[in-house]
C-alpha positions in Angstrom: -16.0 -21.8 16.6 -14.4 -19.7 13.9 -13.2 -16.1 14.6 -15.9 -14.4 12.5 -18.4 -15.8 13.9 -17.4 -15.3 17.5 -17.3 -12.0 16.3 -20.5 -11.6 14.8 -21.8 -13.3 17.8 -20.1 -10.6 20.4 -21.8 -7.8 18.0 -24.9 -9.3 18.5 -24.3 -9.3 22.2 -23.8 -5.6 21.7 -26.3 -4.4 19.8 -28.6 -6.5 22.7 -26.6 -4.3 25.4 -27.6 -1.5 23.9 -31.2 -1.9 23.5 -31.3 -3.1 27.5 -29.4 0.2 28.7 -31.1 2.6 26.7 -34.6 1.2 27.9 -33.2 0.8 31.4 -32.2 4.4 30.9 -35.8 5.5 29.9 -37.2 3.6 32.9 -34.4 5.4 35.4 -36.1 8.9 34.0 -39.6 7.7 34.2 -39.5 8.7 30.5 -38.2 12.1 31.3 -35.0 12.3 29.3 -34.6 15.7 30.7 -33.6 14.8 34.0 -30.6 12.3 32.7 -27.2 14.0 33.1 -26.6 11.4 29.1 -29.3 10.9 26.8 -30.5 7.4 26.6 -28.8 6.8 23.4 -25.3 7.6 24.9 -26.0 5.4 27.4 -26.7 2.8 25.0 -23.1 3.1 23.5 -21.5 2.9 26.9 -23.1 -0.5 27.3 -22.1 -1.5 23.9 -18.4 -0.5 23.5 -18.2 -2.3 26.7 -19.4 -5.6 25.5 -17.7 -5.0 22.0 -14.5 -3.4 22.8 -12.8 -5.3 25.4 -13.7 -9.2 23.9 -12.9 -8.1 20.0 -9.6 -6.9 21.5 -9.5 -10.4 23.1 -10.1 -12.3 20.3 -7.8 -10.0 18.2 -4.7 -11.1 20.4 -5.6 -14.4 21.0 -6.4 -14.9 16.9 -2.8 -13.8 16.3 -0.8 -15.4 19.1 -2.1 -18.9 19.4 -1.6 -20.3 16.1 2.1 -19.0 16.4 2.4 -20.5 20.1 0.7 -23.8 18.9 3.2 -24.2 15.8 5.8 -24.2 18.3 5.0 -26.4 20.2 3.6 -28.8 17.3 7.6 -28.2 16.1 9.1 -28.5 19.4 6.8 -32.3 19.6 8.8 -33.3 16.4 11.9 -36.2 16.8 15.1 -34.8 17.4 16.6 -36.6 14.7 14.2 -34.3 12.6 15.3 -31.0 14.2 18.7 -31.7 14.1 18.7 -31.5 10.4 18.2 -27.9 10.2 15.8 -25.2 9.4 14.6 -25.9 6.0 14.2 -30.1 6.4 12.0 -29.2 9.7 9.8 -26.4 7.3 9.3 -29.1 4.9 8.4 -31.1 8.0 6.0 -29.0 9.3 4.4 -28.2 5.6 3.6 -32.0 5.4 1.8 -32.2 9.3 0.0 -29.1 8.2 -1.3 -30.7 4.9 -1.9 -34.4 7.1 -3.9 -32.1 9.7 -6.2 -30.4 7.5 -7.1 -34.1 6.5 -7.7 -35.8 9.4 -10.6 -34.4 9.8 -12.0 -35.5 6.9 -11.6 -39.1 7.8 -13.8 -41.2 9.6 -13.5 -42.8 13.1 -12.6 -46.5 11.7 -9.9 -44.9 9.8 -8.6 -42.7 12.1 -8.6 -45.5 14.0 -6.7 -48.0 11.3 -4.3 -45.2 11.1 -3.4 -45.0 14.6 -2.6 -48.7 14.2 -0.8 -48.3 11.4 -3.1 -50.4 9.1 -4.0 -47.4 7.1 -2.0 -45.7 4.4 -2.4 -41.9 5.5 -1.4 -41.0 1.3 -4.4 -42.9 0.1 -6.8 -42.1 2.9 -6.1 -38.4 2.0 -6.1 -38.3 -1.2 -8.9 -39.9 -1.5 -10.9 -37.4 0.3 -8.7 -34.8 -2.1 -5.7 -33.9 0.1 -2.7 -34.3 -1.8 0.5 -34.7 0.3 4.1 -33.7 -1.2 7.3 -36.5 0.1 6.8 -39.0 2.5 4.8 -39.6 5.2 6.7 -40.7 8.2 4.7 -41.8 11.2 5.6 -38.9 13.4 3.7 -36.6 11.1 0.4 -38.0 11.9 1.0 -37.9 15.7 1.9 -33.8 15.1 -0.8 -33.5 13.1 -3.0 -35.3 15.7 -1.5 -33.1 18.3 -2.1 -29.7 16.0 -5.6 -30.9 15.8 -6.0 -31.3 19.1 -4.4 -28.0 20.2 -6.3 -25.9 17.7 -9.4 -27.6 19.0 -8.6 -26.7 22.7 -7.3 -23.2 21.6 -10.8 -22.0 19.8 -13.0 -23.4 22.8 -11.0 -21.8 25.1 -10.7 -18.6 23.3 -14.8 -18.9 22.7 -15.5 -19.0 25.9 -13.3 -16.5 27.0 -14.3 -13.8 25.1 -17.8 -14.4 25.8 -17.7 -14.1 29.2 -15.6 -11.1 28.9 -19.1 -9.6 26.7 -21.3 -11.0 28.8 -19.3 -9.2 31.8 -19.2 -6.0 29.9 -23.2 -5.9 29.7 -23.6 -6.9 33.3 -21.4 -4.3 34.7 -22.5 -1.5 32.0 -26.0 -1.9 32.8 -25.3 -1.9 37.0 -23.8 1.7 35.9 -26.6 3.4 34.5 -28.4 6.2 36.8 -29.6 9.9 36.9 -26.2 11.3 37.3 -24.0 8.8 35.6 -21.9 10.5 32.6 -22.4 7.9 30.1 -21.8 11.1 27.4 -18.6 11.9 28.7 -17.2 8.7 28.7 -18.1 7.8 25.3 -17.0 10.8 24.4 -13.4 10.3 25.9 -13.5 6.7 24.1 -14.3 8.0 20.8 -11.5 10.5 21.2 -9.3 8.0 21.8 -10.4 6.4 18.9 -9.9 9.5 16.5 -6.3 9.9 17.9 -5.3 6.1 16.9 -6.8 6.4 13.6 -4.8 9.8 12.9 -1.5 7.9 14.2 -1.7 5.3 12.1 -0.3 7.1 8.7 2.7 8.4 11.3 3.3 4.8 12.5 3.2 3.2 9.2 5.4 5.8 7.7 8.0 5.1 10.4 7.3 1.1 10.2 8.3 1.9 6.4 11.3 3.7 6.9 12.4 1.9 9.9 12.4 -1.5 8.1 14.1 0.2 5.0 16.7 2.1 6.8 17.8 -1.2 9.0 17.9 -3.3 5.5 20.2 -0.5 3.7 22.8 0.1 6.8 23.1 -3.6 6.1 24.1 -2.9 2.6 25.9 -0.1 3.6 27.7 -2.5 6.0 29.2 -4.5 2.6 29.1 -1.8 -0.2 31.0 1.8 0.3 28.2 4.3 0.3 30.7 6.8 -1.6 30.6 3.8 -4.5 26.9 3.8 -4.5 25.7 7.7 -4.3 28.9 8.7 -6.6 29.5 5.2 -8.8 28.5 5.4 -12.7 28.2 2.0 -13.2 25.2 -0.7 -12.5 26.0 -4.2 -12.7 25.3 -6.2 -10.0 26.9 -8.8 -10.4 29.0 -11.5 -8.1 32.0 -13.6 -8.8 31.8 -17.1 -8.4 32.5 -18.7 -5.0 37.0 -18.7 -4.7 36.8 -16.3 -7.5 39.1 -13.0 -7.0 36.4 -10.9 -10.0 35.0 -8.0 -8.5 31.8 -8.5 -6.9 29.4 -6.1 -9.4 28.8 -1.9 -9.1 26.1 -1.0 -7.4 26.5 3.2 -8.9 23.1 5.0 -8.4 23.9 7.9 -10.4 22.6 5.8 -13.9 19.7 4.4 -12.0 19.1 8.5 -11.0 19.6 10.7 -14.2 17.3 7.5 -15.8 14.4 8.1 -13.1 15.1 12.3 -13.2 15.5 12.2 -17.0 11.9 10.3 -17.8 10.3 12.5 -15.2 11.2 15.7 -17.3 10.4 14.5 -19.9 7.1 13.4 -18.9 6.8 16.7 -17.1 7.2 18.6 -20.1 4.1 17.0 -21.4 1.5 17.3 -19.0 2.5 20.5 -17.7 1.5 22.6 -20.7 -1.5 20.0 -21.6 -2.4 19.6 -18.0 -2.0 23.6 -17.0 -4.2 25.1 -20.2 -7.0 22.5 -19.4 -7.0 24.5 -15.9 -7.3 27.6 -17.1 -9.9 26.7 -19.7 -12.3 25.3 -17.5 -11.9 27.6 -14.9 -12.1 30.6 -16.7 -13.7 30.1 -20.1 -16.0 26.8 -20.0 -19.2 27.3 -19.1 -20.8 25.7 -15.9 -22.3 22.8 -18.1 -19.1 21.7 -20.3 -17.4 22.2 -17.2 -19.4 19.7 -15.5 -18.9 17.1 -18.3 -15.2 17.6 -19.2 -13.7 17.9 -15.6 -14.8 14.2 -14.4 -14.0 13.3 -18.0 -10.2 14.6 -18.0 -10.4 13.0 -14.6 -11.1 9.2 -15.9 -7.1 9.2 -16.8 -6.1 9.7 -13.5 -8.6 5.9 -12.5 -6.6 3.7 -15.3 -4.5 1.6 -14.0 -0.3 2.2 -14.7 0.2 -1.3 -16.3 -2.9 -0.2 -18.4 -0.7 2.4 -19.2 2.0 0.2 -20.3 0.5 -1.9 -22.5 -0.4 1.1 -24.2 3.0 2.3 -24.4 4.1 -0.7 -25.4 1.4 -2.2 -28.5 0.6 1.9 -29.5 2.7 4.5 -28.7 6.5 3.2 -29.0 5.9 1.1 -32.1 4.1 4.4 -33.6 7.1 6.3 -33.1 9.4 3.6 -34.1 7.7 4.1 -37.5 7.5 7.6 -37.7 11.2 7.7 -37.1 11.6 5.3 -40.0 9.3 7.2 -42.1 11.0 10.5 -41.1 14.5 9.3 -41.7 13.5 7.9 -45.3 12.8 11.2 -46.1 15.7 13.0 -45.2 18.0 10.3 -46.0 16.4 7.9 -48.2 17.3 5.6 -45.6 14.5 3.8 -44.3 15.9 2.9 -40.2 13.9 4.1 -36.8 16.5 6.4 -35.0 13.4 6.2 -32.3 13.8 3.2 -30.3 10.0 1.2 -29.3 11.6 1.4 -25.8 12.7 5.1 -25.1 13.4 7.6 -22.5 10.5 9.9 -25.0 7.9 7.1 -25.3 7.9 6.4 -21.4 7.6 10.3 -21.3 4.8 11.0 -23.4 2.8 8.0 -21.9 3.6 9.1 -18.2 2.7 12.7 -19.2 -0.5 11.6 -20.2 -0.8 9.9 -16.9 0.0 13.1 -15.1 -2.5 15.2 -17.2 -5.2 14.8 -14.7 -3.0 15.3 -11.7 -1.6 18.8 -12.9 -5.4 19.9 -14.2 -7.4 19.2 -11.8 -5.3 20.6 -9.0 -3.9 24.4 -10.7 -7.4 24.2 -11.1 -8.6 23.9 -7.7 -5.7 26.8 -7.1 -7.0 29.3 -10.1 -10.3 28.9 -9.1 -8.8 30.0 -5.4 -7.9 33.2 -7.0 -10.4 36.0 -5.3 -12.8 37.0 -7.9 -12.2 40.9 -7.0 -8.8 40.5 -8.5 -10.8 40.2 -11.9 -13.0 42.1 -11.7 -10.3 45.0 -10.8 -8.7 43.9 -14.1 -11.8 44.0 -15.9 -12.7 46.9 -14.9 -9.3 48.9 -15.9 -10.2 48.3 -19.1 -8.1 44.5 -19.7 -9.2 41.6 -22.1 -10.0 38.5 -20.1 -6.9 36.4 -21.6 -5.1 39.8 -20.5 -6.2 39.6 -16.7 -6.0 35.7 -16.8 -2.1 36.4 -18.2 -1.1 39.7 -16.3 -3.5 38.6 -12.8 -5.0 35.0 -12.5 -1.9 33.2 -12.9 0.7 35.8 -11.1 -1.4 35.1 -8.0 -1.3 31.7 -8.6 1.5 30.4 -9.2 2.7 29.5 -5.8 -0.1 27.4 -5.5 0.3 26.4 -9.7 4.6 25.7 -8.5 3.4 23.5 -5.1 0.7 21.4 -7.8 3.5 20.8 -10.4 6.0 19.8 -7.7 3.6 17.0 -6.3 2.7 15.6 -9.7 7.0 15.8 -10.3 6.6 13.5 -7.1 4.2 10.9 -8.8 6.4 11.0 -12.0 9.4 10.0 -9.7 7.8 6.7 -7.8 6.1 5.4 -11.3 7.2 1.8 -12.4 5.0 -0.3 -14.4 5.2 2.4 -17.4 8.7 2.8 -17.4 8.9 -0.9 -17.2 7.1 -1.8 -20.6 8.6 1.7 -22.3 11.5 2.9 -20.9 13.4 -0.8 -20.8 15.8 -1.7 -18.2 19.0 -0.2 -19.4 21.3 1.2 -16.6 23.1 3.8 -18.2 23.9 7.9 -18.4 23.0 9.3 -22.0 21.3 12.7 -22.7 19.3 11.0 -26.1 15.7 10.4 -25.5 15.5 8.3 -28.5 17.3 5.3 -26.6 16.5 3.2 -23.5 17.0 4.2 -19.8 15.6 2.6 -16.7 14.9 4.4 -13.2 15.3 3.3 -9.5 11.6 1.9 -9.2 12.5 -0.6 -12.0 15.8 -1.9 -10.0 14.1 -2.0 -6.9 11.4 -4.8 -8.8 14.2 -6.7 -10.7 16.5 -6.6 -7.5 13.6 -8.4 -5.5 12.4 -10.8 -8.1 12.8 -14.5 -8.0 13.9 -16.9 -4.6 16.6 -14.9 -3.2 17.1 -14.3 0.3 17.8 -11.1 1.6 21.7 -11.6 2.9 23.5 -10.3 0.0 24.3 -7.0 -1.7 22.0 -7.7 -4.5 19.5 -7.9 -3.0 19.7 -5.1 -0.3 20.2 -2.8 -2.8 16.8 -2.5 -3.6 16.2 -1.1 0.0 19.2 1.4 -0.4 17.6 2.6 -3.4 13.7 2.1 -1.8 15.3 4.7 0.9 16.7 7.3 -1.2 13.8 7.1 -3.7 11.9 7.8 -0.3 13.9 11.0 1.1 13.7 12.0 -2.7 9.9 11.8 -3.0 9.7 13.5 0.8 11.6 16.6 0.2 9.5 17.0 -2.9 6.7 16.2 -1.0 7.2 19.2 1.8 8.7 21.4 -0.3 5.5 21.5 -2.3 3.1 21.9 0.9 5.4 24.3 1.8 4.6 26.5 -1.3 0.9 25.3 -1.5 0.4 26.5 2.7 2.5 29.8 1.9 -0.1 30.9 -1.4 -3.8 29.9 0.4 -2.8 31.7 3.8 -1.9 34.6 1.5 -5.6 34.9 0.7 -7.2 34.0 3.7 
């Protein structure tokens, strides 16, 4: 029996125990609910959780353990001339009883039989049922696959049967429980709490899983590459001499790789915050409640298109457009007729990314202007100043806290972007102050670094989780600083 359905089936067995404790509930009262210390419906929920909660744990574990303890012992069945030969010949081993296994099944019992006897070619039988098989097919494979088979078989009967009793046994002892005084609401209440708590922990856990496993990768890095070379070096180039060879090994310098990341970022900033930040302040303070209501989830739509969406149009629209302008620009002054604007530039990666951020910067400064108490207007107003006056001279003075923390979270988003900065920035490592020309950043690295069949024992390639790392602590002090500021200007008000 699959896992889903044994699940389905356990809620099943639930939603039954639920019905028989609330009615046994009702009966204990003599339909007086009134004299129940728990409604009928809590205990209901006691009866399910207990049929539900301990046998979906059950089948959770047992779902991810036993196909791992089965392999095992599946590869531990295999001849030892087989294991002898190392990790990757015993992989390909195991890849070919997996693919005979999902087979055998398909074949009947004079077959299965002819294959036992070895009368049966186990390539044709298979593929003619549509199971192709990569290499050889040695014996042995068919009597591990016979033996994964059989294990599977016994593992899901065993675990079906377990984890309905464990549901059945939940109902039976759940419904013995329920009385007058029993405090069905109490418990449920302490299980739901418990609940809440795990849910709320998982961001913290994951966010230590994430900087645990990047941390442990870069100290390994750190372990082969001076960290004073790689926060301080100027250079990126990766590279590694040939085995013998007395070449340097490549310079892993973050310092290009940074200015790129910090340099596209301004520049992008420059574009939505003006854009972004007069939006605010028009629909807050000047739009009327109906364009308000259309151009908000409107300006909004940017913020759903997907990045590489983005890209494209970096890529077909804007950087060719500026390409041409350039050219057009340059005839003019010059009569000579060449782009000094590259297709792929630190500015076209911008002004795409800016218009990313646009939504990001409007639509929180202005959740924050709106935040503003109305009575500081009106005391404007009423000294006699002009509405652009008061949003100049009032609004935004008490705002900008809030306005600073807003801008210092979008900087955050501009920071982590890649796909844009793939298709319009390029991948150039290198420190130059022109906008016109190519630059990469640290989120493009990180991709290249981790692209194709390496394995992760060398510098190159733990490099990407040196610079996943201080990307990371980047993003986070930007991160807190900005709550910081945004926590500081709302409890000013409150």
């Amino acid at each position: 029996m699959s896992a889903s359905f044994l699940f389905l089936l356990v809620l099943l067995i639930g939603f039954g125990a639920y019905f028989m404790a609330h009615s046994r509930a009702v009966a204990a009262a003599g339909g007086r609910s009134v004299s129940l210390h728990s409604l009928p419906g809590y205990h209901g929920a006691y009866a399910a959780i207990w049929a539900i909660l301990p046998a979906a744990l059950i089948l959770a574990i047992w779902s991810a353990v036993a196909p791992s303890v089965i392999e095992r012992d599946v590869r531990f069945s295999l001849p030892t001339e087989v294991l002898q030969q190392g990790a990757a010949p015993v992989e390909l081993a195991m890849g070919q009883v997996r693919s005979v296994a999902r087979g055998l099944p398909l074949l009947s019992d004079t077959e299965r039989s002819a294959l036992e006897t070895g009368t049966l070619d186990v390539r044709a039988a298979l593929a003619a049922k549509g199971v192709a098989l990569a290499g050889d097919t040695q014996p042995y494979m068919i009597k591990s696959a016979q033996m994964l088979n059989s294990l599977s078989a016994t593992s899901s009967l065993a675990m079906t049967a377990v984890v309905l009793v464990v549901s059945v046994l939940g109902v039976f002892l759940s419904l013995r429980s329920v009385s007058l005084r029993f405090r069905a609401r109490n418990r449920v209440e302490r299980i739901i709490l418990f609940a809440l708590v795990l849910a709320s922990s998982i961001a913290i856990l994951t966010t230590i899983g994430i900087v645990g496993s990047m941390l442990s990768e870069a100290i390994r890095f750190f372990q082969s590459v001076s960290p004073a070379s790689f926060f301080f070096g100027t250079v990126w180039d990766p590279r590694f001499a040939a085995a013998g060879s007395t070449a340097s090994a490549g310079q892993f310098g973050l310092l290009p790789l940074l200015s790129g990341t910090l340099y596209i970022a301004f520049v992008a900033m420059l574009f939505a915050v003006p854009v972004g930040l007069f939006a605010a302040i028009y629909m807050s303070e000047y739009a009327s409640p109906h364009v308000r209501a259309v151009a908000k989830p409107l300006l909004e739509i940017l913020a759903g298109i997907p990045t590489i969406v983005y890209g494209f149009f970096a890529l077909v629209t804007v950087g060719p457009f500026l390409r041409d302008i350039s050219a057009e620009l340059n005839g003019l002054v010059t009569g000579n007729y060449t782009n000094f604007i590259q297709a792929q530039s630190v500015l076209t990666a911008g002004i795409v990314m800016g218009i990313m951020l646009i939504p990001f910067v409007s639509s929180l400064s202005d959740d924050i202007i709106t935040q503003v108490p109305r009575s500081l207007r009106d005391g404007s107003l009423g000294l006699g100043a002009t509405r652009s006056e008061t949003i100049k001279r009032v609004v935004l003075p008490a705002a900008l806290p809030g306005i600073v923390g807003a801008l210092l979270l979008t900087a955050s988003r501009a920071v982590g972007e890649t796909m844009i900065v793939v298709l319009a920035a390029g991948v150039a490592a290198r420190m130059q102050l022109n906008p016109f020309e190519p630059m990469t950043t640290v989120t493009v690295k990180i991709v290249n670094q981790l692209t194709g069949d390496l394995e992760f024992t060398s510098p190159q390639t733990l490099v990407a989780f040196a610079l996943g790392i201080t990307l990371f602590t980047i993003t986070l002090c930007l991160n807190i600083y900005a709550l910081y500021i945004v926590r500081k200007y709302r409890e000013q008000y409150e």
